[in-house]
N, C-alpha and C positions, 0 to 999 in steps of 0.2 A: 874767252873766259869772262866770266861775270864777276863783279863786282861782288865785296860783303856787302854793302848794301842791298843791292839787287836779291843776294840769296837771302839776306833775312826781310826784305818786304814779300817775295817769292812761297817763304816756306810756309807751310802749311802741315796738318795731320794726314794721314792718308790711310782711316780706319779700317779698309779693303785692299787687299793688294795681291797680285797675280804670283803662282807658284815659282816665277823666277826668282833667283836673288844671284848678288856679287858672287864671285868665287873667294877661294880662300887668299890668292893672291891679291886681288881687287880690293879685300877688304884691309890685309896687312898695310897697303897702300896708304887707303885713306886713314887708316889709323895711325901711321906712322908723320903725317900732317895733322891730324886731331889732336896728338900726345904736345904739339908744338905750344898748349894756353898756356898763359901766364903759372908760374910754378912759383912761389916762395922757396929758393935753396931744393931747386932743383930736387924735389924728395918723389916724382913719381907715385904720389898715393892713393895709384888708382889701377886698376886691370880688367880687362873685361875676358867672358865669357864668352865663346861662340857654341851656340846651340843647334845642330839641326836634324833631320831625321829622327832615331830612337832616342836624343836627348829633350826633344822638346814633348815626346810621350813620358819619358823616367819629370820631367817639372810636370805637366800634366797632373800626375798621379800625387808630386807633392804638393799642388797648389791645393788639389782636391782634400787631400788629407788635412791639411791647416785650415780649413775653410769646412771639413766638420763633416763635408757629401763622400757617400757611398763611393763614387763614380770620379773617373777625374775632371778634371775640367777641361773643357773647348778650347779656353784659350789661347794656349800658348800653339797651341794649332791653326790658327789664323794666319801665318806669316809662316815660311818658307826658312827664314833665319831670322834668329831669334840672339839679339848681343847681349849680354849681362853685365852690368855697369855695377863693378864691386869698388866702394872706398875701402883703401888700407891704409890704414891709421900708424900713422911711425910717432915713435916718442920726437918731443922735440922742443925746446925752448925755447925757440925763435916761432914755430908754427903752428897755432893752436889748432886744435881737432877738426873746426868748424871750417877752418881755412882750408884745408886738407877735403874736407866732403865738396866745396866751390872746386878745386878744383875735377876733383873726379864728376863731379855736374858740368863742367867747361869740357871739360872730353866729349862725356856723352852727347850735350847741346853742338859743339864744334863736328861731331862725327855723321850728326843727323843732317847737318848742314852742307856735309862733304858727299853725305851718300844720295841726298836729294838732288846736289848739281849735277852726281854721275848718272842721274834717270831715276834712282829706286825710291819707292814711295817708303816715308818710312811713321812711325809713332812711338812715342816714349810711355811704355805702360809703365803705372807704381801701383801700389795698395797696398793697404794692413796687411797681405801673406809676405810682403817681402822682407816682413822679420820675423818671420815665423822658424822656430826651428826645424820643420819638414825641409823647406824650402831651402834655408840654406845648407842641410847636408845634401841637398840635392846636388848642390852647386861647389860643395869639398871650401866652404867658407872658412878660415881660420878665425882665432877668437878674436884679432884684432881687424879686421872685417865688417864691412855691412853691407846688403845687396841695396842700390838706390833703385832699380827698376832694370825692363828690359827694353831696346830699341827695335820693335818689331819691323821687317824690313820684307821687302819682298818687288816685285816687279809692279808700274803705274797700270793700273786698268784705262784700256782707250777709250772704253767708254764711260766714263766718268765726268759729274760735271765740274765745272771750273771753279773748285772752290777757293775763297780767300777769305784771311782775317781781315777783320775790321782792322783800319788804320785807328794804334791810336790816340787821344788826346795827349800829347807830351807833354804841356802845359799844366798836367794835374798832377802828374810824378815829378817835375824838375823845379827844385826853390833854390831861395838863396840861402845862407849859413843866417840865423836869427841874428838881428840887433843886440848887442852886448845891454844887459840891464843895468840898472843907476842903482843896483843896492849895494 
């Protein structure tokens, strides 16, 4: 088993990726270890969507329609299975809205993270249709709802090159807390 570190110097996009994917259990799995991030009062305000077959044609035709073209769009047809990373927003006075979307972002970054250790190549699509109102009837959003993107997933191609991100400069994001001022 690898290290968090390992998988997050490891991860990578994987904008290609072969007709395989997880099964339904394989994914309940790693999901059921992704749901584990850090949660403020335990509030769950997050859920995802599994897309595949005639679901990722029915998004197709709404990303098409929000986006103005005649025709649907390709995309959501590039990947095999397709996740839907919905924040749901609970009232709450300890937890503000914002706090609530980090988490459902810690899901879907923790699940990319779990499905790339299991082999599958995976990438986090977003864009302006993912608040389109096509899109989310697409998806049976309720009003306290917002689609963050989707985790396109699918099987590693063998032949692919070794790609990696730059490592990188930590020293330009990490400071100290300012010097208290004299006024």
């Amino acid at each position: 088993m690898s290290s968090a570190l390992e998988a997050m110097q490891e991860r990578r996009s994987w904008s290609k990726v072969t007709d395989d994917a997880p099964t339904h259990a394989e994914l309940l799995e790693l999901v059921a270890a992704a749901g584990r991030v850090a949660d403020h009062s335990s509030m769950h305000p997050w859920r995802l969507i599994e897309l595949r077959g005639a679901d990722r044609v029915r998004l197709a035709r709404a990303i098409g329609k929000a986006e103005g073209d005649k025709g649907p769009s390709s995309k959501p047809l590039r990947a095999p299975l397709l996740i839907a990373i919905v924040a749901t927003f609970r009232k709450s006075d300890k937890v503000p809205r914002w706090e609530q979307e980090a988490v459902a972002s810690g899901v879907a970054h923790a699940l990319s993270l779990l499905l790339d250790e299991a082999g599958w190549g995976v990438f986090w699509r977003t864009g302006h249709y993912t608040r389109a109102k096509a899109v989310a009837k697409a998806h049976g959003l309720a009003k306290n709802e917002e689609l963050l993107g989707w985790l396109y997933v699918g099987g590693k191609p063998s032949r692919s090159r070794a790609g990696r991100r730059k490592t990188i400069e930590a020293r330009k994001y990490v400071s100290r807390m300012p010097k208290p001022s004299k006024d």
